[in-house]
Backbone bond lengths (Angstrom), bond angles and torsions (degrees), N, CA, C in turn:
res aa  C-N    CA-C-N  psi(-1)  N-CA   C-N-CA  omega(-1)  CA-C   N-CA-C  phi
1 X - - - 1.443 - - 1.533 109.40 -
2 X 1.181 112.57 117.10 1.703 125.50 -175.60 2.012 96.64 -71.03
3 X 1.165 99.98 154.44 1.718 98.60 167.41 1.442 114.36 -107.76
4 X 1.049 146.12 140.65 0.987 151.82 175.13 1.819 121.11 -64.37
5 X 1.708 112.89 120.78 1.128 103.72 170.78 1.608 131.33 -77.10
6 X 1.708 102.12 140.71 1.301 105.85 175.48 1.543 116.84 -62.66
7 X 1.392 130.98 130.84 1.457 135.50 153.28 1.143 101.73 -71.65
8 X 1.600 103.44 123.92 1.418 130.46 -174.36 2.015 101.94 -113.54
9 X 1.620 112.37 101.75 1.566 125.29 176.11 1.324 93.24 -95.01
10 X 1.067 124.25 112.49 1.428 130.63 125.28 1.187 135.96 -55.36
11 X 1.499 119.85 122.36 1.526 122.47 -170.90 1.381 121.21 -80.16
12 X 0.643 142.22 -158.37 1.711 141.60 146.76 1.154 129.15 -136.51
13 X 1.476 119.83 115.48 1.353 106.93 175.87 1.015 160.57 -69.73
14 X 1.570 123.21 143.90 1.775 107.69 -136.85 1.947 90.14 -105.31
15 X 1.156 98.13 130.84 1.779 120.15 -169.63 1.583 93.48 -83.46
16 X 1.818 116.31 113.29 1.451 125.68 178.82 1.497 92.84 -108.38
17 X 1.418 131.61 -8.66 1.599 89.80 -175.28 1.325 91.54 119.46
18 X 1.521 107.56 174.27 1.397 115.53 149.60 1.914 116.80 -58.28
19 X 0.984 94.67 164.40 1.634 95.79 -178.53 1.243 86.21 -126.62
20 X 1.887 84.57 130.50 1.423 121.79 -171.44 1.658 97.10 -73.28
21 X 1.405 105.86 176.24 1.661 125.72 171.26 1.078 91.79 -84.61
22 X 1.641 110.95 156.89 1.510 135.39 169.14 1.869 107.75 -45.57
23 X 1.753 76.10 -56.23 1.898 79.54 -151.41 1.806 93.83 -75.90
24 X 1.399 132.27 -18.66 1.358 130.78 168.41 1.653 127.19 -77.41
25 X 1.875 88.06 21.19 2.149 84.50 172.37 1.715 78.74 -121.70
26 X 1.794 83.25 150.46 1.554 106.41 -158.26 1.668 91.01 -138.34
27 X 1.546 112.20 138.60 1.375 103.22 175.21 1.865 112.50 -81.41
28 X 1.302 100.50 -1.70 1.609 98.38 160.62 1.366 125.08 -103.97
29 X 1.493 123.13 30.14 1.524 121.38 162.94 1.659 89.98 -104.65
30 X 0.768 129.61 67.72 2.100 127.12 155.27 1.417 115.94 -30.61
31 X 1.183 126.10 -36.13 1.283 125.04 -178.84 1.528 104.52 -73.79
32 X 1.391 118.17 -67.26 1.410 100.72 177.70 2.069 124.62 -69.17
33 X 0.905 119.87 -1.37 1.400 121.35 166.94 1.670 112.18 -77.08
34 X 1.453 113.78 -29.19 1.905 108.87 -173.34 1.685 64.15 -87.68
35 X 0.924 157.55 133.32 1.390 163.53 64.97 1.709 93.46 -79.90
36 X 1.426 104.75 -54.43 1.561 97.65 -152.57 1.469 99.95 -95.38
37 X 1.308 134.82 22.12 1.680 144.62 165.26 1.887 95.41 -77.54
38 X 1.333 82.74 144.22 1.446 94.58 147.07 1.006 137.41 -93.23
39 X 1.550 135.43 -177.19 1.707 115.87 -173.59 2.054 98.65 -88.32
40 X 0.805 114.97 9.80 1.673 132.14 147.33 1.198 125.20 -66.12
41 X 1.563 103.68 -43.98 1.591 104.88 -172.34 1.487 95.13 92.39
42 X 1.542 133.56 26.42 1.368 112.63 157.58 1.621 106.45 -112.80
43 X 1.795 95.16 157.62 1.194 103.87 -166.71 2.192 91.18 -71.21
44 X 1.750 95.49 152.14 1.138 113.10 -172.82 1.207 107.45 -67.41
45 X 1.633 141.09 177.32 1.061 131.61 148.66 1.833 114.53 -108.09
46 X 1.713 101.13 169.13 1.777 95.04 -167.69 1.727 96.38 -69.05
47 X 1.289 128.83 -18.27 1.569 91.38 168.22 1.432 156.15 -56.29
48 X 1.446 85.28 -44.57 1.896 105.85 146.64 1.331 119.46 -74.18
49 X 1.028 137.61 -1.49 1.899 117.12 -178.21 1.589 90.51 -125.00
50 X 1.299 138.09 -14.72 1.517 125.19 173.02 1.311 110.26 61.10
51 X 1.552 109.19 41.58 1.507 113.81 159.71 1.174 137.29 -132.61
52 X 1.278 110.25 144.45 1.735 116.80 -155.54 1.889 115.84 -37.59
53 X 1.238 114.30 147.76 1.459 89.81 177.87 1.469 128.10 -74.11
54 X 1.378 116.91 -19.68 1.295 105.87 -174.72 1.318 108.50 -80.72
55 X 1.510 137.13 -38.89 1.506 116.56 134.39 1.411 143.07 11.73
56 X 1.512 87.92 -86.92 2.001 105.46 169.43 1.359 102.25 -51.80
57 X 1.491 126.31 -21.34 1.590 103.01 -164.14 1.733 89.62 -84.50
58 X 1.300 122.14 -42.03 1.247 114.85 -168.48 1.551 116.82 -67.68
59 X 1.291 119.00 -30.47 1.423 116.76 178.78 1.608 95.48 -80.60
60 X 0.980 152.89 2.55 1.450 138.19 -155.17 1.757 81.60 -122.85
61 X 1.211 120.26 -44.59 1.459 113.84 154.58 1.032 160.86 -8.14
62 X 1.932 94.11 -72.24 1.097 132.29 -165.80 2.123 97.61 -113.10
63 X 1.463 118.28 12.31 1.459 132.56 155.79 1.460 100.96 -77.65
64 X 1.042 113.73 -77.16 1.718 153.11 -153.12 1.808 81.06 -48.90
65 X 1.541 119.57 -55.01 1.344 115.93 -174.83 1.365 106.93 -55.95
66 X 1.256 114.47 -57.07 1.640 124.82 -166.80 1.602 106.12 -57.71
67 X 1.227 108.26 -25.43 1.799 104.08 -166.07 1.598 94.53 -76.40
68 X 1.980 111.20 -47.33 1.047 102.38 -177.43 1.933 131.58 -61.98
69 X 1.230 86.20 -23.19 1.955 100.61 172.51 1.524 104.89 -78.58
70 X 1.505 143.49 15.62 0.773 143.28 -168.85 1.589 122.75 56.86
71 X 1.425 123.79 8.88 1.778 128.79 -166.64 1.829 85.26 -71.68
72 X 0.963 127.25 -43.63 1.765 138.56 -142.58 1.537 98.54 -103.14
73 X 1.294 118.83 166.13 1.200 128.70 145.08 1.338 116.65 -139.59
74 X 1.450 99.02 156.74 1.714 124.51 -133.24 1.246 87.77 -76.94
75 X 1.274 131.48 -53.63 1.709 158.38 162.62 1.068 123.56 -119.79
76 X 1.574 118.63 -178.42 1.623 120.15 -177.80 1.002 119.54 -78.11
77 X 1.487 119.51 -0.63 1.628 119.94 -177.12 1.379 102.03 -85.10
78 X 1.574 116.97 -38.07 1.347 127.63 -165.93 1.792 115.99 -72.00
79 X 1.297 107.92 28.50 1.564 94.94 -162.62 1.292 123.06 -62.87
80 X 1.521 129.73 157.76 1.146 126.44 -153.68 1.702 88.61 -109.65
81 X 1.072 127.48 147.77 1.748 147.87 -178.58 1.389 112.17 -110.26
């Protein structure tokens, strides 16, 4: 019985910039929060953006706020004007 090879995807990593301070991400800077969107509109994960987790928890946070204040959209259908 042969084993089957794993397909190995490599991601790419998505370039945010300097990484902001915790307490300096704001759900009203929009420009720097779609850093960490995908072209989906989903929030990134820390493997691709190479940022600390307690970080990610606050920007993943401080998205979730903005989508609900209307700054974000939820998905690509939802775009904001």
């Amino acid at each position: 019985m042969q084993k089957k090879k794993k397909l190995i995807i490599k991601k790419k990593f998505v370039d945010v910039g300097p990484l902001p301070r915790a307490k300096d991400v704001s759900f009203k800077n929009v420009a720097q929060l779609k850093k960490f969107l995908s072209e989906r509109h989903k929030i990134l994960p820390r493997k691709l953006t190479h940022v600390p987790a307690p970080l990610q928890r606050v920007i993943s946070r401080e998205i979730k706020k903005a989508r609900i204040m209307g700054l974000l959209p939820f998905t690509e259908r939802h775009e904001v004007r």
